[in-house]
N, C-alpha and C positions, 0 to 999 in steps of 0.2 A: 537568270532565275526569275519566273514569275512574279511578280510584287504581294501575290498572297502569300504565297508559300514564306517569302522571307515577312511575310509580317508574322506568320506563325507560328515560325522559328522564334521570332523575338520574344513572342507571349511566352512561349515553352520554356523558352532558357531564363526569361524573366520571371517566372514561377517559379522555376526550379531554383534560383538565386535564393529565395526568398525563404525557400521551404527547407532549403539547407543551411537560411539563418534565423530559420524558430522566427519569423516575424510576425508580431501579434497582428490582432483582428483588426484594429485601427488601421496599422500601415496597409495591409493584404486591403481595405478596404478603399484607399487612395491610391491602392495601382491597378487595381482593377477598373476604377471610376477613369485612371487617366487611360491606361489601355481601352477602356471601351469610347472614350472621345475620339483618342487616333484611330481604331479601326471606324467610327462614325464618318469621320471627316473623309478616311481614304475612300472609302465606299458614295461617300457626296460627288468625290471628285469623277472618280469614273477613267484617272487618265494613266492607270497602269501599264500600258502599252509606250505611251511617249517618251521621246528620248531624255536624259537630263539634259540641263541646261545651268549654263551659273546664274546664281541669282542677283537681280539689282536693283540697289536702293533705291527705295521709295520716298519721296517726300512728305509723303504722310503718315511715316513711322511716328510711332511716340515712343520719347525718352523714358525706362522707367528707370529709377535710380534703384539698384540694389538694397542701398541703405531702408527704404521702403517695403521694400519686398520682405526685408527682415525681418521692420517693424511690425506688418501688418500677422507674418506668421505667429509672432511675439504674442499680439493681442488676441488673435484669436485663435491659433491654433496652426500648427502643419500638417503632411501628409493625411489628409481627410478629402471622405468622398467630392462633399462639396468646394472643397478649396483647390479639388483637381480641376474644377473649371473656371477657377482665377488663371492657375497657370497656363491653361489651352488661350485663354483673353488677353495674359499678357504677349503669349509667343506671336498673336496674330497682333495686338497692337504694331511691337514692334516692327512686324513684315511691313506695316500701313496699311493693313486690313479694317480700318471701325470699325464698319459696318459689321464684318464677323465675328469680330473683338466682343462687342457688345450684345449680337444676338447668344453667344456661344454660354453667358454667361446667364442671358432669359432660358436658356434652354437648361441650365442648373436650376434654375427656380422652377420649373417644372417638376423637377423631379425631389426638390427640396425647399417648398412654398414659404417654409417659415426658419430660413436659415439668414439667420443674420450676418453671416460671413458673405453670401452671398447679394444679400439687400444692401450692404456696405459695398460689395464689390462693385455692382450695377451701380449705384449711382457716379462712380471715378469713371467706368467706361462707356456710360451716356455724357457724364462732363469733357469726358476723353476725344466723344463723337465728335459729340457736337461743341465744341473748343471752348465752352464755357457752360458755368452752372445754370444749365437749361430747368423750367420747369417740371421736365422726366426726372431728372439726375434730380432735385430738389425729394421728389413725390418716393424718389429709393430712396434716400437719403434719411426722412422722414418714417418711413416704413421701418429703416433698421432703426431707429431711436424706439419707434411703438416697441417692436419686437424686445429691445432690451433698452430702459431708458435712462440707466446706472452704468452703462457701458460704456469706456472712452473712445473705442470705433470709430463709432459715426460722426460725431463733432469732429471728431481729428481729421479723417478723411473726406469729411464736409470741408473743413477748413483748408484741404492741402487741395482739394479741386477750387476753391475760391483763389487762393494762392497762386496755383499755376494759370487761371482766367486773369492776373492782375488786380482783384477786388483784395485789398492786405489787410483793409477796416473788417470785413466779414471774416477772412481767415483767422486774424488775430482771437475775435470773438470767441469762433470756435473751439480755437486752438487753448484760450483757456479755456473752455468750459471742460475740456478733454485732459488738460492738466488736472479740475478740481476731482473731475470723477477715476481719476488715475490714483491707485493705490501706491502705497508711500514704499511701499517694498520693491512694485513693478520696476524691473530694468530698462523699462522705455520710458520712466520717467522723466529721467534728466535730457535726454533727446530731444522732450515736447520742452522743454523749458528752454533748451537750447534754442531750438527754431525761434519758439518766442522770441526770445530775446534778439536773434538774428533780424529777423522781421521788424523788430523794434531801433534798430540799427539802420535798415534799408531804409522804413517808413515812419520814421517816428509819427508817433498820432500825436 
């Protein structure tokens, strides 16, 4: 079957999922933003025609732990327009795509210039690129603190790309400051306290 037609199939039946479970404007808003990355991406590629193939590991996949993945939706939010192109950045980190990984995720700030989800996410997948807290990845990093500077986000995810570059002095920093500006209710609170302390276990300062 032509590789359009079944992606068309997939929108339609994925619609139709949705509409026969009454799903609000939020969600219908995060699958459409994700459905219009994959039909982006299928149309980049141009290779509908070619046979499959199995796929094989890259060396330059990056890890992302789940437990992250959680946090991050925690803090700032799920199933949302802009946080559909976190998930398009992680599926291509993992391939070992960066380089797409992290344009995929400029091309959200495009269409969402002042989304903090997004200015947090860029900065992991410019530190992701380029295998440490480059310049770039500081300058987003920076950008989401302007955009919300009461937000535990950015320090946190400042701190956990310092962490995974080996800087544990800088993590640490971050990582309280992310702790103080973390509300006492939040369920990711004790998480950030936890790492602390792990950190402080690996590295004593």
């Amino acid at each position: 079957m032509n590789g359009w037609i079944s992606l068309a199939l997939i929108a339609g039946l994925t619609a139709f999922a949705f509409a026969c479970a009454r799903a609000g404007r939020l969600l219908w808003g995060g699958v459409i933003a994700a459905l219009s990355l994959g039909t982006g991406g299928y149309a980049l590629q141009q290779h509908a025609s070619w046979p499959s193939r199995l796929a094989r590991p890259d060396r330059n996949s990056v890890v992302i732990d789940p437990t992250t993945i959680a946090l991050r939706g925690a803090m700032l939010g799920q199933f949302t327009g802009d946080g559909a192109y976190l998930i398009a950045s992680d599926a291509l980190m993992r391939g070992g795509n960066r380089p797409s990984g992290a344009r995929v995720v400029a091309m959200g700030l495009n269409a969402y210039p002042r989304s903090l989800t997004l200015w947090t996410g860029y900065g992991t997948a410019i530190a992701q690129h380029d295998g440490t807290v480059s310049p770039a990845a500081v300058f987003a990093f920076d950008q989401a603190t302007r955009l919300a500077p009461a937000h535990p986000a950015p320090p946190y995810f400042r701190g956990l790309a310092y962490a995974e570059s080996g800087d544990f002095g800088a993590a640490r920093r971050y990582w309280l400051l992310a702790l103080a500006l973390t509300p006492p209710e939040a369920p990711y609170r004790s998480i950030i306290a936890d790492q602390i302390a792990t950190l402080d276990a690996v590295a004593p300062q």
